[in-house]
C-alpha positions in Angstrom: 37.7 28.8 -44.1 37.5 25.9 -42.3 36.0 22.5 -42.4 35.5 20.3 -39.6 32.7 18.0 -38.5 32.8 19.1 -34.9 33.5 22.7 -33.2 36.6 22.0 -31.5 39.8 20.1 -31.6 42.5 19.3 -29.0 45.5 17.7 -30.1 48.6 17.2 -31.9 48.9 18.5 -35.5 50.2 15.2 -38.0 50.7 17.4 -41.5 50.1 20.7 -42.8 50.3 21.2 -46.4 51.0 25.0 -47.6 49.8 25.4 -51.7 50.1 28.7 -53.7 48.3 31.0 -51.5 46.5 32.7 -54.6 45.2 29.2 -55.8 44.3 27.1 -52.9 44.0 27.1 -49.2 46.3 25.2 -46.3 45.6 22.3 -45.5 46.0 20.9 -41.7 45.6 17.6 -40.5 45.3 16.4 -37.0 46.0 12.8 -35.0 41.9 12.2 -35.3 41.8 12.6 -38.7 40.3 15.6 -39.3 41.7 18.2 -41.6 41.3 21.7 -40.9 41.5 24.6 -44.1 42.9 28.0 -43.9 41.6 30.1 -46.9 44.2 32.2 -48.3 41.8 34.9 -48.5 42.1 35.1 -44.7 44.1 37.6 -43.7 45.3 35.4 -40.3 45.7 32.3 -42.4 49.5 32.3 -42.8 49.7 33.4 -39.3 47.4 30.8 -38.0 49.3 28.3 -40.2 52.7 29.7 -38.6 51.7 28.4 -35.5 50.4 25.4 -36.7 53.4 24.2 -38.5 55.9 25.3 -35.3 53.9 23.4 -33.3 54.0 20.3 -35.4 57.7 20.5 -35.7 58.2 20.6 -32.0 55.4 17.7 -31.5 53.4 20.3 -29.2 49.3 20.0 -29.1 47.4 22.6 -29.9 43.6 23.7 -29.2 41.5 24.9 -31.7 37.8 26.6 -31.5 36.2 26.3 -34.5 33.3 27.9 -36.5 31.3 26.1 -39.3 31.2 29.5 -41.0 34.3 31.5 -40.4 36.9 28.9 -39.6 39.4 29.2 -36.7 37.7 31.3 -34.3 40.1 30.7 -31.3 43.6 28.9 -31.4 45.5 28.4 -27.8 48.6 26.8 -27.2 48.3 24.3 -24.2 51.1 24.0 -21.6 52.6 20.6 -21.4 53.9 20.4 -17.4 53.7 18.3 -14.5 51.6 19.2 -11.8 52.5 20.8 -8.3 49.7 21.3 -6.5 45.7 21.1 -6.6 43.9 23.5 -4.0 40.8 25.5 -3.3 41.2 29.2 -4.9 41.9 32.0 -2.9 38.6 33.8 -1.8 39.7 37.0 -3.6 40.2 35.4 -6.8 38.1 32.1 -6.9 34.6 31.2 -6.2 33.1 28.4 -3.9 34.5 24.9 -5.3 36.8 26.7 -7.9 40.3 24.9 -7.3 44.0 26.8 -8.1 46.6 24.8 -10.2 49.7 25.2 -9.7 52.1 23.9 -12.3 55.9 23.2 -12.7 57.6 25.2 -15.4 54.7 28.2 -15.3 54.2 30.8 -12.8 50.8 31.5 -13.8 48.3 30.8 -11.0 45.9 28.4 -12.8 41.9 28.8 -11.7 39.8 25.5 -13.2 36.2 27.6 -12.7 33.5 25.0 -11.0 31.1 25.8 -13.5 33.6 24.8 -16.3 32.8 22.2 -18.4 34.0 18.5 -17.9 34.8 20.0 -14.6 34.8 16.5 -12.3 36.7 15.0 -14.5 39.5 17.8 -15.4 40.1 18.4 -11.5 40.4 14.2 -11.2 42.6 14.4 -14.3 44.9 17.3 -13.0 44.8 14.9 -9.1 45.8 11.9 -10.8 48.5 13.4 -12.5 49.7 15.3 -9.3 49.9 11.7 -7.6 51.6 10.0 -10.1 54.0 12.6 -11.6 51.9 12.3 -15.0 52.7 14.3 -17.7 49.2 16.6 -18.7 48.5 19.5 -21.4 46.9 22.6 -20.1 44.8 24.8 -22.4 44.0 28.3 -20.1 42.0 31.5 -22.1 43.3 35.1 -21.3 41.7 34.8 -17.6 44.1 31.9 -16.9 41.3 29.8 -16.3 41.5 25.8 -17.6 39.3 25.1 -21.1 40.8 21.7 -21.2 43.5 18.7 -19.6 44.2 15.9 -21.6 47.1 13.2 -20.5 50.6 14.3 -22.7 54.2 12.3 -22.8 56.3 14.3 -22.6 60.0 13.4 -20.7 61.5 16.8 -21.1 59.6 19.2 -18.4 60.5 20.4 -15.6 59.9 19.4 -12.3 61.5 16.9 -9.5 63.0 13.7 -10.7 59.6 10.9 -10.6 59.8 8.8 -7.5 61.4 11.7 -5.8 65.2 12.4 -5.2 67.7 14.9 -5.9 67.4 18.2 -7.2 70.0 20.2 -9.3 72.2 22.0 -6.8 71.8 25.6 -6.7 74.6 28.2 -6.9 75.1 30.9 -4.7 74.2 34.5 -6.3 78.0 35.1 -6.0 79.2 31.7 -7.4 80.9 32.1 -10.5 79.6 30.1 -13.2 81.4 27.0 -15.2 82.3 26.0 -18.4 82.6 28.3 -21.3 80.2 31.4 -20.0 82.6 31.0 -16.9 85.5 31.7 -18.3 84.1 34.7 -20.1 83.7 35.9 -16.5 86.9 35.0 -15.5 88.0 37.4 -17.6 86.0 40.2 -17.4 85.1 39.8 -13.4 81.7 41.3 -12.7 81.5 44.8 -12.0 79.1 47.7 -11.5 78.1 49.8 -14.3 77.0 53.7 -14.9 73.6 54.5 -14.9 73.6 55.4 -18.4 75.7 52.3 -19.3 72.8 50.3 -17.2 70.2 52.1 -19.2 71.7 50.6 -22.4 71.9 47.4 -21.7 68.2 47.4 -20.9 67.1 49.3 -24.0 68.7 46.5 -25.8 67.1 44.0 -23.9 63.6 45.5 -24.6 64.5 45.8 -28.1 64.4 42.2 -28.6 60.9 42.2 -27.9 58.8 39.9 -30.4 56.9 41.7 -33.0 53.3 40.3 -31.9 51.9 39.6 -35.2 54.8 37.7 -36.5 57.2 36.4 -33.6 60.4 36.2 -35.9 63.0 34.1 -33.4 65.2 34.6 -31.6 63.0 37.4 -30.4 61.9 37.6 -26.7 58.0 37.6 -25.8 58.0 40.3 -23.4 54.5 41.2 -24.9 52.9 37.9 -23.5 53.4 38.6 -19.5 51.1 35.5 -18.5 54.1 33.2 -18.4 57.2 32.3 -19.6 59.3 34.4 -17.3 62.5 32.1 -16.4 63.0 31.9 -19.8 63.0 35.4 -20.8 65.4 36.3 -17.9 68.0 33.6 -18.7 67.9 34.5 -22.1 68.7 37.8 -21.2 71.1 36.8 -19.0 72.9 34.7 -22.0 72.7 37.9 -23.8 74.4 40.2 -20.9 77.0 37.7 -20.4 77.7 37.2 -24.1 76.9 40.1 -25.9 77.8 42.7 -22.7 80.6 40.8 -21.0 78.4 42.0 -18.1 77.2 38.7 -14.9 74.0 39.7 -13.8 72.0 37.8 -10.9 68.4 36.9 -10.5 65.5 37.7 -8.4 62.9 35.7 -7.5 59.2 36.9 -5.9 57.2 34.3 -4.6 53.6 35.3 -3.3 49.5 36.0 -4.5 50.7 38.4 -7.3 48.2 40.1 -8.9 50.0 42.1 -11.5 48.3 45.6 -14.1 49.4 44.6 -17.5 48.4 46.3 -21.0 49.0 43.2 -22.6 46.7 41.2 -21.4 43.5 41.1 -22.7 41.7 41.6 -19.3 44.7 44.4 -18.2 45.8 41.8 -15.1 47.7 38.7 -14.5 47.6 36.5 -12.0 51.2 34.9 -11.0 52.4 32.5 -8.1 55.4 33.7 -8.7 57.9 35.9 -11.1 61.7 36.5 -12.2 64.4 39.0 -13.8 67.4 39.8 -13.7 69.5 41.9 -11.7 72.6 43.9 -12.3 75.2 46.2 -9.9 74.6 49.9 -10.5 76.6 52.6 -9.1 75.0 55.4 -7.8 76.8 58.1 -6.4 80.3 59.7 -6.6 81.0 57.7 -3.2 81.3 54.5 -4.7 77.7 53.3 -3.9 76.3 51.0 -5.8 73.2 49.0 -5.8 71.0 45.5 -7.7 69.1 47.2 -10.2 66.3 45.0 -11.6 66.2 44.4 -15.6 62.4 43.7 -16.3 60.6 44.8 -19.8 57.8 42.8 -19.3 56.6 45.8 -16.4 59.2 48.7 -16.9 60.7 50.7 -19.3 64.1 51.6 -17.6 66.3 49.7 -14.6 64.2 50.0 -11.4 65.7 49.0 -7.7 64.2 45.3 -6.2 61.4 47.5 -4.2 59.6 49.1 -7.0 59.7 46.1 -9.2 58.0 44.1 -5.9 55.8 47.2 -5.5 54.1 46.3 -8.9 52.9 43.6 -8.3 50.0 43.5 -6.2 51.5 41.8 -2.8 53.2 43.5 -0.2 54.0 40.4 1.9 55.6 38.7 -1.0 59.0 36.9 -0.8 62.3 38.4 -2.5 64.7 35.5 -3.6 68.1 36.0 -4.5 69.9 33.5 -7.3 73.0 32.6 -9.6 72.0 33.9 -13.3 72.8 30.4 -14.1 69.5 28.7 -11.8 67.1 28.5 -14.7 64.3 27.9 -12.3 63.2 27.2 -8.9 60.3 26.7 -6.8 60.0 29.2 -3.2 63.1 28.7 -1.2 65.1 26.6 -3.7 62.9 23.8 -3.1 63.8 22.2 -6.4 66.3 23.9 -8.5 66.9 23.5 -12.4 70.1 24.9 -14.8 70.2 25.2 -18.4 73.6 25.6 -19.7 72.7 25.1 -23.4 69.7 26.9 -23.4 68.1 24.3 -24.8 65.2 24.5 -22.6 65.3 28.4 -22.6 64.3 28.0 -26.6 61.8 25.6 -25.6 60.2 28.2 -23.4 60.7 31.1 -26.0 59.2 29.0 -29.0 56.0 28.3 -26.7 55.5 31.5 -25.6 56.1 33.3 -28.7 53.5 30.7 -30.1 50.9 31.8 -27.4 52.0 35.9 -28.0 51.3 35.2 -31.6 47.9 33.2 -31.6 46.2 35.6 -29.2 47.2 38.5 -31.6 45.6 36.9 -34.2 42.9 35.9 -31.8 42.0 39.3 -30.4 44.4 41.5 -31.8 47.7 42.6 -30.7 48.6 44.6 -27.8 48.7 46.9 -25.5 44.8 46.9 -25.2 42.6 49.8 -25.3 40.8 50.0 -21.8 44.2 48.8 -19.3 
């Protein structure tokens, strides 16, 4: 299916050329000059080429493992970030001289393994970058752990302003937001909604959930819980204020999360940190009411703040309250982002829908037997 002189590529795709898929294969070519071939006989050919050609239209790298015999063997999509922080790994997850990364714009809890190849010069790499604000791709496997860092320009990710400075001011959770979505709210003032009217809104927040093998947009990748989450919640936020004429809030959990999953191929994941969104319940016929937490990536109805913290796998964690409209933050508002177009919300939607779709075709699509 494939033909490449060496096993593995890492890099940005420069063409891919789709022919009659009964009369000739794919054709992908890379900013090395290799060319890649899918075989239309393959059944993960068009999805591999999918990816390929997404990737290529948002100028995103891509890592490929390849096989002289069967073709693609792996393909990963590489996180393009700055980087926070470069430490020792926890005892309980990391061994001696393994290092945790910890990267702006993911909340994955990155582990480069000691024994990993290149692994001197990946942890100088992912140093450098940390000093110097540098822009770096990030390939992890299913484990989280680092394959590959390569340098990456890149002047739209998140993360403080270089040279240091301000940070985008940060809402209260009661603010009411600006602009257009504002005076939506404005009109419809928030309020607290039935338990059954709460458990609609979720189901069709679930329902948006990205079929695995084929990732149509604008669906939401609640099937690829490794990362991504501040996207998926302000999308569904844009969807609950739009679609619901309902203002929800976030919560934020900042800790060592260690989090059961079916859709991960090893049935855990490993977060620094995770976010949904909230809305007002009423419970009761004595006017109570309560923040009910909106989370399909772990439930499959409205739970209250402490079961959704109770899930995931540290009880001394930190509970964070926001505005919908912070798109993300670091542990007590730190640094603070906002997305009013949701421009970078699609951003982290395409990638992660890129990622949900390349490990189905890698490995298979969830849940996974064995979790």
């Amino acid at each position: 299916m494939a033909e490449s002189r060496r096993d593995l590529i890492f890099g940005q795709v420069t063409h891919v050329t789709s022919r009659d898929e009964t009369k000739g294969p794919i054709e992908v070519a890379f900013e090395d000059d290799r060319t890649v071939r899918l075989d239309s006989g393959d059944e993960r050919a068009a999805g591999y080429a999918a990816i390929l050609e997404e990737l290529h239209r948002r100028r995103h790298p891509v890592y490929l493992e390849l096989d002289a015999e069967a073709g693609i063997e792996r393909l990963l999509v590489p996180l393009v970030a700055r980087v926070e922080d470069v430490r020792p790994a926890p005892e309980e997850r990391g061994g001696a001289g393994d290092l945790q990364i910890t990267l702006y714009g993911s909340h994955a809890r990155h582990l480069l393994r000691r024994e990993s190849r290149n692994f001197e010069a990946t942890a100088d790499l992912l140093r450098k970058a940390r000093e110097d604000s540098g822009t770096v791709a990030v390939v992890s496997d299913d484990r989280q752990e680092i394959l590959a860092a390569k340098p990456h320009d890149d002047a739209t990710v998140i993360g403080p302003p270089i040279g240091g400075g301000g940070t985008v001011a940060e809402e209260p959770p009661d603010s009411e937001p600006r602009g257009c979505l504002g005076q939506i709210f404005r009109r419809r003032r928030r309020k607290c909604l039935s338990k059954r009217r709460a458990q609609k809104l979720f189901d069709d927040m679930a329902s948006r959930s990205c079929a695995p093998l084929t990732v149509p947009p604008p669906c939401i990748p609640f099937l690829y819980p490794d990362d991504g989450c501040w996207g998926r919640a302000h999308e569904m936020c844009r969807l609950m204020v739009q679609k619901h004429g309902v203002t929800p809030k976030k919560v934020w959990i900042y800790g060592s999360l260690v989090t059961p999953t079916k859709n991960n191929p090893n049935c855990v994941v490993h977060w620094g940190w995770h976010v949904a969104p909230t809305i007002c319940v009423r419970s009761g016929c004595l006017g109570g009411k309560q923040e009910m937490v909106i989370d399909p990536s772990l439930f499959d109805k409205p739970v209250t703040k402490g079961t959704w913290k109770s899930v995931q796998g540290d009880a001394g964690a930190a509970l964070q309250a926001s505005a919908w409209t912070t798109f993300y933050r670091t542990k007590n508002a730190g640094y603070t982002d906002t997305d009013p177009t949701f421009t970078k919300t699609n951003g982290v939607l395409s990638t992660y829908r890129a990622a949900l779709q390349a490990r189905s075709l890698n490995v298979g699509p969830p849940p996974y037997a064995g979790c």
